[in-house]
N, C-alpha and C positions, 0 to 999 in steps of 0.2 A: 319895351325896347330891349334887346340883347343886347348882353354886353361881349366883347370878344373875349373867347379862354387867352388864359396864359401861356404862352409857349415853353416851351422844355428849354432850355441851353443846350446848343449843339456842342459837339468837340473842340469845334474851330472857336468859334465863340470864346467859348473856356479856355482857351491856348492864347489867342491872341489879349482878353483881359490880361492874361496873368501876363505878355509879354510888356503890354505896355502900361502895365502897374507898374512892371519892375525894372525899366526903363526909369521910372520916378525917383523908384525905392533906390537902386543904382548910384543916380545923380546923387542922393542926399547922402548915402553910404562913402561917397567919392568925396564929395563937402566938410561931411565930419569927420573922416580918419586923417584927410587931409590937414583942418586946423587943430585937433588932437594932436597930430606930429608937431606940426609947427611951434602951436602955446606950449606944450611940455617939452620940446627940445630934443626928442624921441630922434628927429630926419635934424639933419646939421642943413640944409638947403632945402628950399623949397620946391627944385627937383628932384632931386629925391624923394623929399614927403609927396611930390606928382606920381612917381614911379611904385612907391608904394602902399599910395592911396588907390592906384589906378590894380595893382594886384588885387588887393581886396574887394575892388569893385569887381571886377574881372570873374571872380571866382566865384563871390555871391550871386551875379544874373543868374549865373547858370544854373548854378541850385535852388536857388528861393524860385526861378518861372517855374522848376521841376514842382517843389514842394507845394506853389501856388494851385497849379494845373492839378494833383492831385487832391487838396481841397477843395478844389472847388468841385470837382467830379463826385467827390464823398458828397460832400452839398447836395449836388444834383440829384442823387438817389435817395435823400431824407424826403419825406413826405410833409416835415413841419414847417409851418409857416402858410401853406398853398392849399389853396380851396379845393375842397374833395372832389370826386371826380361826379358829375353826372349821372345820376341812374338812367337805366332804359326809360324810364317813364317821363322823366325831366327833359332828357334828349330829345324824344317822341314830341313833349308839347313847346320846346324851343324852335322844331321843324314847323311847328302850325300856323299858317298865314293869317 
């Protein structure tokens, strides 16, 4: 019985992981700068620690999907980890009924 190959990650693929990694990553980045302000007295109100938790969240999406998206594409072009490729010969008796 054959097993099916492994597919490549496409572009989109890769774009959209890292967006809605960092969508997570975001959330939690917004959660801890947030009670960071607040316990250490950093933001005097809690809108404030909103307004500048929400900055640094802000700022991070954008670079961490960057930096995500280009590891992960470095990734994609390593060959480690992933079953070799097929010789002609192997291909040839995968096609045989």
């Amino acid at each position: 019985m054959n097993s099916p190959r492994p597919r490549v990650e496409s572009h989109l693929r890769s774009l959209l992981k890292a967006v809605s990694w960092r969508c997570v990553g975001t959330l939690d980045t917004f959660v801890v700068s947030f009670l960071v302000l607040r316990v250490t007295g950093a933001a005097d109100t809690s809108l404030e620690a909103v307004k500048i938790s929400g900055g640094i969240a802000g700022v991070e999406i954008v670079t961490k999907i960057a930096l995500y998206y280009l590891h992960e594409r470095a990734w994609a072009r390593l060959p480690f980890g992933r079953p070799r490729p097929l010789t002609l010969e192997e291909s040839a008796a995968e096609n045989v009924p």
